[in-house]
N, C-alpha and C positions, 0 to 999 in steps of 0.2 A: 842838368845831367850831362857827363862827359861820357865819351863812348869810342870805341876803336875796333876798326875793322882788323885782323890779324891775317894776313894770307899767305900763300908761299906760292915761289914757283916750282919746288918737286915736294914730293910726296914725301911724307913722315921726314920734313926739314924739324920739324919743334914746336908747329904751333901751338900744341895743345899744349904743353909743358910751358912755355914762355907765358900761355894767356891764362893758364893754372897758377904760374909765381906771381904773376902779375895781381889777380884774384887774393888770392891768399894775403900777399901785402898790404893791398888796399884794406882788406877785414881786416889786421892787424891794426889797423890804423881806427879803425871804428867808421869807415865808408862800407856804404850800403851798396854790393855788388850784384847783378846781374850776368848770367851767362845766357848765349843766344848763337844754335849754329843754325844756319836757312837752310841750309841744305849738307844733310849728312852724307857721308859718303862708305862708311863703314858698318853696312848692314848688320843688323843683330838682334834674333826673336826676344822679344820682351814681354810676359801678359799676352795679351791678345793683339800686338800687332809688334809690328817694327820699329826700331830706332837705332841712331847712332852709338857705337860703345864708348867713342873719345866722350858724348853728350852724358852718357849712361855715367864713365867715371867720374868726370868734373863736378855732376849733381854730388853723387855718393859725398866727395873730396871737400866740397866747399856747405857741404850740408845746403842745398839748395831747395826751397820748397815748392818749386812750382813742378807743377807733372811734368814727366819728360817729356810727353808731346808734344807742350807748346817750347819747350827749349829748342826742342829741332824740330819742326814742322813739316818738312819732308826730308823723306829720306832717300836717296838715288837708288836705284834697282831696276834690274833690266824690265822688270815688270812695267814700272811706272812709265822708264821713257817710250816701254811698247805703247801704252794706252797715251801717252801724251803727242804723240808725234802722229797721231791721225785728227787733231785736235787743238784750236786757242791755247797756250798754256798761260796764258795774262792772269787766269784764276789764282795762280803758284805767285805769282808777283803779290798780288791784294793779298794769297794768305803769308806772304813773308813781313811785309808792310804790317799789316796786322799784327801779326805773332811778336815784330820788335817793340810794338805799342805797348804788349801788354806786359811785356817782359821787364820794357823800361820803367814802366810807372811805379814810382816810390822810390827809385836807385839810384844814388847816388854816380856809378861808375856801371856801364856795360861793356859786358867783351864781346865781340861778334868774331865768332871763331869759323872762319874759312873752309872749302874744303880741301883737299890735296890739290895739285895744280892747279893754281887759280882760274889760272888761264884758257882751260881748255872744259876743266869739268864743269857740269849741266850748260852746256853751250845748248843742246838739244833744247833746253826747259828753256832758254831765255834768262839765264838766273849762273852765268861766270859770276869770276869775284869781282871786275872792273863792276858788271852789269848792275850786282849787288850793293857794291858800295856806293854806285850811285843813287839806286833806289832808296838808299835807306841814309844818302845823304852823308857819308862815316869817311874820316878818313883812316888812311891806311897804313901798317904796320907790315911791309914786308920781311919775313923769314926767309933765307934762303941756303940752301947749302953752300959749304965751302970746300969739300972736300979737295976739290982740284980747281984749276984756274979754266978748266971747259965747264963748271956749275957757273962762271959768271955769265955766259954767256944765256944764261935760261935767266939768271936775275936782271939782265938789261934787258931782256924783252919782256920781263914781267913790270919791273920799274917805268918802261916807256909805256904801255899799256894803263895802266894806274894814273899817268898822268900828274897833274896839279894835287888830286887827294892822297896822294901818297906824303905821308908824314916823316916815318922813317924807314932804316933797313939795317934788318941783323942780319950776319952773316954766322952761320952756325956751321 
């Protein structure tokens, strides 16, 4: 099973769009795809509880059949980091580790979709995108804006951060 972490250093760079075409291509091709965010960041009531909406559309888009719960496992809100920061949050780690396990089994290709600044967000949980990608062992696909030539300067500290697992970088 091949698998790719996708992250960014600002917010709504394209990841979900890039790891949406990317998805889409692979089905075309008759590869058995997985999608997998750890940690949402884009709060949105669903049923009876929360989840991500980039998580919410990619399911819809790629006809995906696993409950959305386990696609996004947690999802950030001020709630949670209230209740988690008087507290271990190692539990959030084991259920990310878990949730990729079961996401991956039978799949050909997974995408593990990031959350907006890799860098900084669930720092509180334990659970950035470096922290992430190494938990779950992925290399990495950085997204990053290009708008103006002061976006590079958030891509070189996300690129240096990432390290050895960093695979490649779009520049969007």
């Amino acid at each position: 099973m091949a698998s790719i972490y996708i992250a960014s250093s600002h917010i709504y760079a394209g990841k979900t769009l890039l790891g949406l075409a990317l998805a889409r291509r692979a089905q075309e091709t008759g590869i058995s795809v997985g999608y997998f965010k750890p940690l949402g960041n884009l709060p949105r009531l669903a049923g009876n509880g929360t989840t991500d909406e980039d998580v919410r559309f990619i399911k819809e888009t790629l006809n995906l059949a696993e409950p959305i719960e386990e696609l996004c496992p947690i999802v950030l809100t001020e709630e949670l980091i209230r209740e988690e920061l008087t507290r271990d949050s190692s539990h959030l780690k084991e259920q990310v580790a878990k949730g990729f396990q079961q996401i991956s089994a039978g799949k050909d290709f997974v995408i593990v979709g990031g959350a907006g600044q890799s860098l900084s967000r669930g720092a509180s949980l334990g659970l950035t995108g470096p922290q992430i990608a190494e938990l779950l062992d992925l290399p990495v696909m950085l997204i990053a804006k290009a708008a103006s030539l002061l976006d590079l300067d958030e891509a070189h500290t996300a690129i240096q951060a990432f390290g050895p697992r960093l695979h490649s970088v779009v520049l969007n």
